[in-house]
C-alpha positions in Angstrom: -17.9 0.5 -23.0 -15.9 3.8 -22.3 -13.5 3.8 -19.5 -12.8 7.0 -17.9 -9.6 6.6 -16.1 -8.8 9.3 -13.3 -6.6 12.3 -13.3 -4.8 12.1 -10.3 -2.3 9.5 -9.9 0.8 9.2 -8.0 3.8 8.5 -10.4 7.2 7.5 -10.2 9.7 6.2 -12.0 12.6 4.1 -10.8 15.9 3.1 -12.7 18.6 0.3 -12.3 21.5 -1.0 -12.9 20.0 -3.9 -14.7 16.5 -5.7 -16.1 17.5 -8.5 -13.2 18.0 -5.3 -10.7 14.6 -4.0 -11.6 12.5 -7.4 -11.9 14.1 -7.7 -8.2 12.4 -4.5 -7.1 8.9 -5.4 -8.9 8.9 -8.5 -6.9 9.5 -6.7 -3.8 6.6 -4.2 -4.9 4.6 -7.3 -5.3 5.2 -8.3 -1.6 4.0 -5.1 -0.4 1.3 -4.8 -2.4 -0.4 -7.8 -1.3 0.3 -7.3 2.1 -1.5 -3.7 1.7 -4.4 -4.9 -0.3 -3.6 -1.9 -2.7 -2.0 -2.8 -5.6 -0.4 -0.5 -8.3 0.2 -0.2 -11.8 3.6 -1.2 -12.9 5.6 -0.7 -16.4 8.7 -2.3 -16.9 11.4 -1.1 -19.9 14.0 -3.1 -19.1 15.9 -1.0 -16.1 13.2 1.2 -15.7 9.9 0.5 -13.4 7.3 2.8 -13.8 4.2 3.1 -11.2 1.3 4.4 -10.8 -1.5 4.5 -7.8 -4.8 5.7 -7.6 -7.6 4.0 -5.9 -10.0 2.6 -8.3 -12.8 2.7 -5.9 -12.7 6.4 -5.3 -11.3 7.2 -8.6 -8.9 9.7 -7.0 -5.7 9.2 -4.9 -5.8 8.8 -1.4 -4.2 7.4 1.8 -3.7 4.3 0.5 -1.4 5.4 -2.3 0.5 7.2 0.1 1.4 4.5 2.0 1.9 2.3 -0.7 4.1 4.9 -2.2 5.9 5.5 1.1 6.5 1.5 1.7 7.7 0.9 -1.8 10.5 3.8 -2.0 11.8 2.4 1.6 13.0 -0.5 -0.2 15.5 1.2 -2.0 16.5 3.0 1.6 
């Protein structure tokens, strides 16, 4: 079976100090996620986190992203 994944996604990439430093913030990203029912794709390479969001459903980004986006960079703030 052929999966088509979508164009459009939100990216970012987020680096730190240290793998503990970054495991922190995936955790964190894992709070949020649940509590928004939206749940992104994560990469970790030691300090670095890479995400991703898209909603699967609509295959495109949307509002959701954009809030999960928005929720995860305030906790670096």
């Amino acid at each position: 079976m052929l999966k088509i994944e979508p164009m459009e996604k939100i990216k970012k990439e987020f680096n730190f100090k240290s793998f503990l430093e970054a495991m922190d913030f995936v955790q964190k990203v894992a709070v949020i996620a649940e509590k928004l029912n939206h749940h992104p794709d994560i990469i970790i390479k030691y300090n670095q986190v890479f995400i991703e969001s898209y909603t699967h459903d609509a295959q495109s980004v949307t509002k959701k992203d954009h809030q999960l986006i928005a929720a995860i960079e305030k906790i670096l703030e």
